[in-house]
DOVEXKE-335615 format. One record per residue (C-alpha): residue number from 1; residue in one letter; y negated, z, x. Coordinates in steps of 0.1 Angstrom, whole numbers. Example, Ala and Ser with C-alpha at 12.3 -4.5 7.8 and 13.67 -1.06 7.14 Angstrom:
k, r, yy, zz, xx
1, a, 45, 78, 123
2, s, 11, 71, 137
This chain:
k, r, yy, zz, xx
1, x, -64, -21, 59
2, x, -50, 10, 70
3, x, -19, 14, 49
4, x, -25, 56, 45
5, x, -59, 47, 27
6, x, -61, 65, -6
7, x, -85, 60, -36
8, x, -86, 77, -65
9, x, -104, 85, -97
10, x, -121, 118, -99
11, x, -106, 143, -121
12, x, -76, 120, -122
13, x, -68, 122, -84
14, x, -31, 103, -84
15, x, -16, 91, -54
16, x, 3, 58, -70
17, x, -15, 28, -63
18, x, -3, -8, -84
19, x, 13, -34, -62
20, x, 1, -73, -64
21, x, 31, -76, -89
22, x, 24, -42, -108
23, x, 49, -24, -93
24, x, 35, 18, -89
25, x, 34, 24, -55
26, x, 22, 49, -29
27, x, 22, 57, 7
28, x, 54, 75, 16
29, x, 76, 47, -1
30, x, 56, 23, 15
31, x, 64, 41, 49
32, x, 99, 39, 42
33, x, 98, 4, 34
34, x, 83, -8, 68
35, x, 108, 14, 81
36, x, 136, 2, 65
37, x, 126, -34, 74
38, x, 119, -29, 116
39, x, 151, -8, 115
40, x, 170, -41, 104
41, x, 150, -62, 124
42, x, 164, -41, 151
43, x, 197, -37, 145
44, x, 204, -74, 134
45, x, 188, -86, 169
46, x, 204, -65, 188
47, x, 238, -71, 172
48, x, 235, -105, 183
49, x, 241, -92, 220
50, x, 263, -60, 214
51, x, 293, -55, 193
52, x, 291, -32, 162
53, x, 309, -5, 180
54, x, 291, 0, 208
55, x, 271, 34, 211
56, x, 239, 15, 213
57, x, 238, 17, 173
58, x, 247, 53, 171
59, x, 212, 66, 168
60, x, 196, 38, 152
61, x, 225, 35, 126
62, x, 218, 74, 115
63, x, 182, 68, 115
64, x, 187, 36, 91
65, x, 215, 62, 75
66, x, 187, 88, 65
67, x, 158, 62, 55
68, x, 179, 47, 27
69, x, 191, 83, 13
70, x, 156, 91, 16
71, x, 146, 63, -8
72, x, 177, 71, -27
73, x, 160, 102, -35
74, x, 130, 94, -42
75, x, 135, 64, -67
76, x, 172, 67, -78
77, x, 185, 34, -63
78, x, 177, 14, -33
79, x, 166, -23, -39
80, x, 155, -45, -10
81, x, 150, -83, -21
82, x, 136, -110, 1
83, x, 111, -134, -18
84, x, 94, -164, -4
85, x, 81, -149, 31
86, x, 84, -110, 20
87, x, 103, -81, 12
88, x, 102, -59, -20
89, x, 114, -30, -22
90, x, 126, -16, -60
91, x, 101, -39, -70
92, x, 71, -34, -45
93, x, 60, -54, -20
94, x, 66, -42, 15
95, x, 33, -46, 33
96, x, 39, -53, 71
97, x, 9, -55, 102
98, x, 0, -85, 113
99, x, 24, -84, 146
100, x, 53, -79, 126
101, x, 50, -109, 104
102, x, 74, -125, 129
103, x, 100, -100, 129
104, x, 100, -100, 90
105, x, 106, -139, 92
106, x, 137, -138, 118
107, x, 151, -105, 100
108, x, 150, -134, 62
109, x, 163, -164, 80
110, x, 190, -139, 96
111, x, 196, -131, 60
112, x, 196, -163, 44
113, x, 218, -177, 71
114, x, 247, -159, 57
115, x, 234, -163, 21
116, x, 220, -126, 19
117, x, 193, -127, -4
118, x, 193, -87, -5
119, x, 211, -53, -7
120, x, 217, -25, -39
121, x, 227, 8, -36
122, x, 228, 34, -65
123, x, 244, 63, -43
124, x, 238, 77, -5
125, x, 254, 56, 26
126, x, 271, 60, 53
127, x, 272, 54, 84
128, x, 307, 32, 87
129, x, 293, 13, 59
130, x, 263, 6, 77
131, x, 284, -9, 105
132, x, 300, -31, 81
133, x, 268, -42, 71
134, x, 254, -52, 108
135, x, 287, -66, 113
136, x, 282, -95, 91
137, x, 252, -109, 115
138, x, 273, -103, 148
139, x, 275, -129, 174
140, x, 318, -128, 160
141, x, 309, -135, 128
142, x, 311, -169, 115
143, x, 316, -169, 74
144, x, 288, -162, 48
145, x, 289, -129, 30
146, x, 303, -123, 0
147, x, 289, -95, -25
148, x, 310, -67, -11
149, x, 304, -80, 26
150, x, 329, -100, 50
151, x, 369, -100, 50
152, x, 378, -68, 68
153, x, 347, -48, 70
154, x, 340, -44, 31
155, x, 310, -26, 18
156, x, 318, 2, -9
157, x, 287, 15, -20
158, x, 259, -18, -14
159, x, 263, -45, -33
160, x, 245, -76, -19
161, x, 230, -103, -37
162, x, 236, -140, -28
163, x, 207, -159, -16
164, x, 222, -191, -29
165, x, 219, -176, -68
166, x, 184, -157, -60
167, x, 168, -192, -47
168, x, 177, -211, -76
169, x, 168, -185, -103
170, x, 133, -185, -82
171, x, 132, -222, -83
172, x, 138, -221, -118
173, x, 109, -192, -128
174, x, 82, -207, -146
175, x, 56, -186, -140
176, x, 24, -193, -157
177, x, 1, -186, -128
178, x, 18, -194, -98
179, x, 39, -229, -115
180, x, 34, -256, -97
181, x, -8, -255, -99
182, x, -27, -263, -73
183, x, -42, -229, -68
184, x, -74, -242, -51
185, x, -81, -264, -80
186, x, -73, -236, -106
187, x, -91, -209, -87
188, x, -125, -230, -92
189, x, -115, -238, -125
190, x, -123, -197, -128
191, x, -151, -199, -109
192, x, -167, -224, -132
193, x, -159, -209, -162
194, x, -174, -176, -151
195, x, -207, -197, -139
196, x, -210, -215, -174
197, x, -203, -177, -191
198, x, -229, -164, -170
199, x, -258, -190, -174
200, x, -250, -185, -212
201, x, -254, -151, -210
202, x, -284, -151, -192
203, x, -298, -182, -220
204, x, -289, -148, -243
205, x, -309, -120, -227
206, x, -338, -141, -224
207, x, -339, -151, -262
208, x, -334, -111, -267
209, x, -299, -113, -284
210, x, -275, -109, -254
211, x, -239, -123, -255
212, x, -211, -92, -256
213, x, -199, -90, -219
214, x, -163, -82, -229
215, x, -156, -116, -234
216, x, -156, -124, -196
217, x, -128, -98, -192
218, x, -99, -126, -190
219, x, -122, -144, -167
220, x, -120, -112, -150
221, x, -85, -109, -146
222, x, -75, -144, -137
223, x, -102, -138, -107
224, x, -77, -100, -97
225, x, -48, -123, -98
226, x, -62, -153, -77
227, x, -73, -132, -56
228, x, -51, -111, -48
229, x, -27, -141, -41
230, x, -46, -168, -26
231, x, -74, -140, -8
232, x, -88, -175, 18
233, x, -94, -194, -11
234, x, -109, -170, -29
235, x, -132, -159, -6
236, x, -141, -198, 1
237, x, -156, -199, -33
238, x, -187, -178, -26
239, x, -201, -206, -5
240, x, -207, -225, -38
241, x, -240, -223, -49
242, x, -271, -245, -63
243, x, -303, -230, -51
244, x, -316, -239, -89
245, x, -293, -211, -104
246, x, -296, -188, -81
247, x, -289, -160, -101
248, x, -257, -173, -118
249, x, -243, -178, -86
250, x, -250, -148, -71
251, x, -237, -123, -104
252, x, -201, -148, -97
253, x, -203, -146, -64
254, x, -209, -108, -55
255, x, -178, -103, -84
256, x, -154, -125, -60
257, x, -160, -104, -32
258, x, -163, -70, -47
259, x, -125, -78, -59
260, x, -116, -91, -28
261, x, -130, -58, -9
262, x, -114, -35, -36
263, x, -80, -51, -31
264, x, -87, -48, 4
265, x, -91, -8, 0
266, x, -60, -6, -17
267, x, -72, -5, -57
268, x, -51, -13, -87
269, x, -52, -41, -107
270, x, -71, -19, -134
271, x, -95, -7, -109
272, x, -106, -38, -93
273, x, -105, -57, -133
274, x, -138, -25, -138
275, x, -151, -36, -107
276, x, -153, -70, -115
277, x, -166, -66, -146
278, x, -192, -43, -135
279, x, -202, -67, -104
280, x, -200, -97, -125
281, x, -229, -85, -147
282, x, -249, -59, -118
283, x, -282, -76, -118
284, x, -280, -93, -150
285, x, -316, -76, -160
286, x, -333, -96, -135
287, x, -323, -122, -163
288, x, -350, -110, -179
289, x, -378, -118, -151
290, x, -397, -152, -149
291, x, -384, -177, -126
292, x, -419, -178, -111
293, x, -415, -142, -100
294, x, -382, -149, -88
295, x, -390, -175, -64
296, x, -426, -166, -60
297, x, -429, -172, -16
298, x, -454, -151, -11
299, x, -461, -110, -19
300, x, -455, -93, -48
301, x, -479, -84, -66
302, x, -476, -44, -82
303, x, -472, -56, -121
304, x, -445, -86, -105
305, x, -430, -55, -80
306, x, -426, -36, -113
307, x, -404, -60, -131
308, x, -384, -63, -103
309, x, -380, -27, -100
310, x, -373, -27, -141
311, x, -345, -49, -141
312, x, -314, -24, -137
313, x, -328, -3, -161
314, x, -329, -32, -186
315, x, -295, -42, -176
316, x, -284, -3, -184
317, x, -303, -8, -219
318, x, -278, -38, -225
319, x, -249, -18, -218
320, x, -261, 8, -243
321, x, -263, -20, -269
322, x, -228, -31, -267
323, x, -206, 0, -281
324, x, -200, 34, -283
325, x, -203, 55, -253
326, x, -169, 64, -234
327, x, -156, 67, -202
328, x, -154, 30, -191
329, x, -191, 28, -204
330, x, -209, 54, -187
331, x, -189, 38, -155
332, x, -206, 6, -159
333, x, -240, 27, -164
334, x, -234, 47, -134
335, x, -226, 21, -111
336, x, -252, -4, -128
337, x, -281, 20, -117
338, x, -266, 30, -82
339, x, -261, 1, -64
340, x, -300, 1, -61
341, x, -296, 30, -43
342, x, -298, 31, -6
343, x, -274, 53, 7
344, x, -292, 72, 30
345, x, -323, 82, 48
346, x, -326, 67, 82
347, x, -334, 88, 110
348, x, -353, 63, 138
349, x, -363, 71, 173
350, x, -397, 61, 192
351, x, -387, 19, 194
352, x, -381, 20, 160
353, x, -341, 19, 158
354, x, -322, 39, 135
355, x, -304, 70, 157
356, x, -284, 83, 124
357, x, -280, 79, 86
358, x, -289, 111, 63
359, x, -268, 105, 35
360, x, -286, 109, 1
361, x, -264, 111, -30
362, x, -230, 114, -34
363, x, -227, 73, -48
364, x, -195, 62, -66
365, x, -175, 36, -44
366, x, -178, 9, -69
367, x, -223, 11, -67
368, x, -215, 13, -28
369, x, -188, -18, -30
370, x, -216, -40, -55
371, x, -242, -33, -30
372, x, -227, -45, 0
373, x, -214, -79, -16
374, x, -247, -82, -34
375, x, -267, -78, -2
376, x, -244, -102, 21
377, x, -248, -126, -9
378, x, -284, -126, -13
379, x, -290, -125, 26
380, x, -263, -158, 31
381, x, -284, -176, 2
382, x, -313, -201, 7
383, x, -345, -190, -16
384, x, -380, -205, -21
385, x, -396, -180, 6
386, x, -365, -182, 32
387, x, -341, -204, 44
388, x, -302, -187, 39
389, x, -290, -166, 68
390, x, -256, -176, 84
391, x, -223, -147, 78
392, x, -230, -134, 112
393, x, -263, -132, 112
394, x, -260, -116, 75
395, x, -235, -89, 90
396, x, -258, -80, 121
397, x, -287, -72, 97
398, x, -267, -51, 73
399, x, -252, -32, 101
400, x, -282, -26, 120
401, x, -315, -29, 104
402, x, -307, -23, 71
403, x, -275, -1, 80
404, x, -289, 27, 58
405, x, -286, 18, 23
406, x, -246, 13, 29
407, x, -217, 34, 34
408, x, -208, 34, 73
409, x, -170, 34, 67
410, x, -172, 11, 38
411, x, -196, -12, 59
412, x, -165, -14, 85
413, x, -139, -25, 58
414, x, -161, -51, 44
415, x, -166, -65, 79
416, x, -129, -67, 80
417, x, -123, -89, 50
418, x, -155, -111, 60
419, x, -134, -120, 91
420, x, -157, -97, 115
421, x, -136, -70, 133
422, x, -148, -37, 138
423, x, -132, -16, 163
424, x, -118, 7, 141
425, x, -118, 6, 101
426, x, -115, 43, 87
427, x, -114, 76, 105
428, x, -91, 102, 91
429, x, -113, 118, 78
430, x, -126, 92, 54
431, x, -90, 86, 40
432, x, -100, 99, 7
433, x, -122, 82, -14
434, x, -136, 83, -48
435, x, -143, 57, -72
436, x, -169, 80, -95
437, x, -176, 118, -106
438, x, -168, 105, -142
């Protein structure tokens, strides 16, 4: 998504957003950091054709020059580590489009080919030393580097870190969630887990003594860190379902993709952990309606259209029985009762197709999020009175027929992650969101 997007809590407006690994970060120093990169990309290509001296690296040299000191600055040191097929930068991950994914690859293997695993500076640089630097990668230049650079051109100020040392210590990490697990196998090792909570939950409500939802919260969290790590597979998951538990499925499956879209718009690991929770259990009062109303095939009939209609509110009732009121809490009731709501009126000419959307209500982005992935879930499911709809069939309805009830710009990022390109995600005027008016 458009790296500039922001998204923010109301009343607590902060422009630091968490990286995959936790690291705080936020648009300017991610700027820098796809700067930083292409300007080495650069300058380590093109040294492989010109010598060090030459005046072709004057300006680009000053430019790299005032990047660094600019980071300096900003975060007191300058840190730029390759891991596995990325760069971090004092600890965040550098996020880089789509068409520079094969610069960032030549710049590491330039790197590792002299056993450069990264660079550390804790003062301003200069431009000589950023010769010496570029020097080490020239077409002359034969030997590995060691920490203070190559025989005769020796770095002062950046100190650079073996790539030797760094593989092995990465090697050697054990990492609970990423060591050596097949990730496909453990990420539906989640999903089941959160089917078998949900199904008992829902045993719960019906028998009138519902299960406390905070127990799904680890559940929760191991579904942020799949995702956010292994996004294909995770994705891939919402295609389980057993038209028999229907409802189970559906709660699970609308959770996956609400994390996966709030990841998508840039939301911290907090953030999308609330979301999840709140999508996991978003129609859990239609736990409460009988299966035969459920998968009736034909109308409704009024008293069966009210218990329909009923369910968030019992769902909102359940959230009140849990704990005390706080912040988090009315969240969950907010969002529980608003992704019902359509949001807008839509305006229709003479044939019958929608002209333009009259927005209604000011809906937090988490009700607006849920309803989308609830909707695309329902829609790509088989029921008793239709057969399932295929993913672009399912995105053609929601963005034409039923484009009222969702967020235009929101629709657009959601088609992104679904694999269905819009021709443009967010205007700039939309850069700005906010979660709730908590």
């Amino acid at each position: 998504m458009a790296d500039n997007l922001q998204i923010t809590r109301a009343a607590e407006a902060d422009d630091a957003k968490i990286d995959i690994f936790g690291r705080d970060s936020n648009e300017k120093l991610q700027a820098m950091g796809k700067s930083l990169v292409s300007a080495l990309y650069m300058l380590v290509r093109s040294v492989k054709m010109y010598d060090p001296d030459n005046n072709v690296f004057e300006k680009p040299l000053a430019q790299l020059q005032d990047t660094m000191n600019q980071i300096i600055r900003k975060d007191g040191k300058l840190e730029l580590m390759g891991v596995k097929q990325s760069f971090y930068l004092n600890g965040m991950l550098v996020k880089v489009d789509m068409a520079a994914l094969d610069n960032v690859k030549f710049l590491l293997e330039e790197l590792r080919d002299k056993d450069v695993g990264g660079l550390t500076l804790m003062r301003s640089v200069t431009v000589p030393e950023l010769k010496n630097f570029i020097w080490i990668f020239s077409k002359d230049q034969g030997d590995d580097a060691d920490e203070d650079g190559v025989q005769g051109r020796k770095l002062m100020s950046m100190k650079l870190a073996k790539w030797s040392k760094l593989k092995d210590k990465l090697e050697n990490e054990k990492d609970e969630s990423d060591a050596k697990l097949d990730r496909k196998k453990y990420a539906l090792t989640c999903y089941g887990r959160a089917i078998f909570f949900i199904r008992k939950y829902m045993e719960s409500l019906r028998k009138g003594t519902p299960l406390n939802t905070s127990k799904s919260l680890r559940i929760i969290q191991d579904f942020v860190d799949i995702s956010l790590d292994h996004r294909t597979h995770f994705l891939g998951l919402t295609t389980t379902r057993t038209d028999s538990e229907y409802l189970s499925y559906h709660q699970v499956n609308t959770c996956l993709m609400a994390i996966v879209v709030g990841g998508e718009m840039g939301l911290t690991k907090p953030q999308l952990r609330d979301l999840g929770y709140i999508a996991l259990f978003h129609d859990a009062g239609m736990g409460t309606v009988p299966d035969e109303v459920l998968n009736k095939r034909g109308a409704l009939s009024p008293d069966e259209r009210a218990m329909i209609n009923k369910a968030p509110l019992v769902a909102v009732r359940n959230i009140l029985r849990e704990k005390a009121i706080n912040r988090g809490t009315l969240l969950r009731l907010v969002t529980t009762f608003e992704h019902k709501v359509d949001f807008g009126t839509a305006v229709r000419d003479g044939q019958g197709n929608i002209q333009m959307i009259i927005p209604k209500a000011n809906l937090g982005l988490y009700a607006k999020v849920i309803s989308m992935c609830a909707t695309y879930d329902a829609l790509t499911s088989k029921r008793p009175f239709r057969d399932s709809y295929g993913p672009e069939v399912a995105l053609m309805l929601m963005w034409t027929e039923m484009r009222n009830k969702f967020d235009p710009e929101l629709m657009r990022v959601f088609m992104r992650v679904m694999a269905i390109q819009p021709i443009k995600v967010l205007t700039k005027r939309q850069q700005s969101l906010t979660i709730g008016m908590l």
